[in-house]
C-alpha positions as CSV (number, residue, x, y, z in Angstrom):
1,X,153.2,188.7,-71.5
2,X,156.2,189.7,-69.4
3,X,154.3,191.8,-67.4
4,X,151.8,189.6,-66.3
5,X,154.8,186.8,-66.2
6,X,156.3,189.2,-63.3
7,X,155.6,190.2,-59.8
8,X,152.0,190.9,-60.4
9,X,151.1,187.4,-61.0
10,X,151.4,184.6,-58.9
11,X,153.5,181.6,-58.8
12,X,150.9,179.2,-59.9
13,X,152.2,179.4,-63.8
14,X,148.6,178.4,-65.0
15,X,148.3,180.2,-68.2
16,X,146.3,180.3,-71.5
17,X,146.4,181.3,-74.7
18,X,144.5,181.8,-77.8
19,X,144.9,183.0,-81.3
20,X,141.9,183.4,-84.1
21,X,141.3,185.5,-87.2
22,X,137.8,187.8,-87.5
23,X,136.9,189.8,-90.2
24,X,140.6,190.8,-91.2
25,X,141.9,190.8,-87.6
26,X,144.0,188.5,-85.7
27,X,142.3,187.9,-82.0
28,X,145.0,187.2,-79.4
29,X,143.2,186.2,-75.9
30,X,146.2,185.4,-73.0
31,X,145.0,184.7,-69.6
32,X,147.2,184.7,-66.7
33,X,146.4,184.5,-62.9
34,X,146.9,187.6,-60.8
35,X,146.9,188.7,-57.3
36,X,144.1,191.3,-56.7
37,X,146.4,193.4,-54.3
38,X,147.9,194.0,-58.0
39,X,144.6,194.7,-60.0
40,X,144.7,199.0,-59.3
41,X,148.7,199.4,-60.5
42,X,147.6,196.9,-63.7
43,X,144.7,199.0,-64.3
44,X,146.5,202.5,-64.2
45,X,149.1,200.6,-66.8
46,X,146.8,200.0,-69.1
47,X,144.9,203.6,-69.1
48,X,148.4,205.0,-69.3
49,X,149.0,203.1,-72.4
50,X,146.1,203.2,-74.0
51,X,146.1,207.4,-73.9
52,X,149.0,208.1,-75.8
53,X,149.2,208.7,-79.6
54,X,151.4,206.2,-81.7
55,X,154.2,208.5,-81.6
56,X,154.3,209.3,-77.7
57,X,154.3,205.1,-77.5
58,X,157.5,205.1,-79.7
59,X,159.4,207.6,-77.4
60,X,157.9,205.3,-74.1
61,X,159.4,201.9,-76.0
62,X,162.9,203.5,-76.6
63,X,163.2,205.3,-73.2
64,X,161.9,202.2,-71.6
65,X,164.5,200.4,-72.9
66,X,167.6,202.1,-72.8
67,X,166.5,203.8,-69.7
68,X,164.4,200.9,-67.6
69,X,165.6,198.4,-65.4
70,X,165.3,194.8,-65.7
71,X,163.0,192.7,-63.4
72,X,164.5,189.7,-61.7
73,X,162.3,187.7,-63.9
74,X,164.3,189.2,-67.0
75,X,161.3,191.7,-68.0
76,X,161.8,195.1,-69.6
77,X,158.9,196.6,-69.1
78,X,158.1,196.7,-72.5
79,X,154.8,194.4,-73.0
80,X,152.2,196.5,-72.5
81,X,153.8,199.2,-75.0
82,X,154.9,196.6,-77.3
83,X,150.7,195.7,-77.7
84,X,149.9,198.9,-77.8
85,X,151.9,199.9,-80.6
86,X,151.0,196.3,-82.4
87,X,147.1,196.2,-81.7
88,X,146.9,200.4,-82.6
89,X,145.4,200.5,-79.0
90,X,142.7,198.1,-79.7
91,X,143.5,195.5,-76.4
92,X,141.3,195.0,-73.1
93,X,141.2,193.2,-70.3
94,X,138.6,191.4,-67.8
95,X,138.8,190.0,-65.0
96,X,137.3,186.8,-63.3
97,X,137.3,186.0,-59.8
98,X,139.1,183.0,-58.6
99,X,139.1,183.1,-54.6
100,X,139.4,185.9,-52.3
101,X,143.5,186.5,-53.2
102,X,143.7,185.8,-57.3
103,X,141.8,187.1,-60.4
104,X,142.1,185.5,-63.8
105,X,143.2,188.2,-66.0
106,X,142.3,187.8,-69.6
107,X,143.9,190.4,-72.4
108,X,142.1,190.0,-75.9
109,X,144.0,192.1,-78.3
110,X,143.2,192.8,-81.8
111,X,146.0,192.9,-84.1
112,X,145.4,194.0,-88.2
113,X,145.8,191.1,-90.3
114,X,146.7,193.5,-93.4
């Protein structure tokens, strides 16, 4: 995830991920560390994402990306939408405390296998 990738997370680079299949779905887990000062603007991300229709994603992707700027990390902006539109809104996140600074973030997304 670019997102994550960007200025949200730290420089550490630890990273995980996983992929499975359950009952006709592929499960993608990808954990990343974050800074907590960066937990709130994730959040409000997500929530925006996860409210719009299919079609109102669509329009967000293609504005985003003729529109949007690039990070200096080479990012779009376009991760979150992209698993959106690919999971039909079924993602999540948690969050595990690391030290007073960083959070694990973990995303487990369910994609359609069909």
């Amino acid at each position: 995830l670019r997102l994550v990738g960007s200025e949200m997370c730290i420089r550490d680079r630890f990273g995980i991920i996983s992929v499975s299949k359950s009952e006709g779905n592929i499960i993608i887990y990808s954990g990343n560390m974050m800074l907590k000062d960066n937990k709130k603007e994730f959040l409000e991300s997500i929530e925006q994402v996860k409210k719009q229709t299919r079609p109102e994603l669509k329009i967000a992707y293609k504005k985003q990306l003729t529109q949007g700027s690039i990070s200096e990390k080479g990012g779009a902006g376009l991760g979150l939408i992209q698993i959106a539109l690919n999971s039909d809104g079924n993602f999540d996140c948690n969050f595990q405390d690391v030290d007073d600074k960083k959070e694990f973030l973990m995303l487990e997304i369910s994609i359609s296998a069909n």
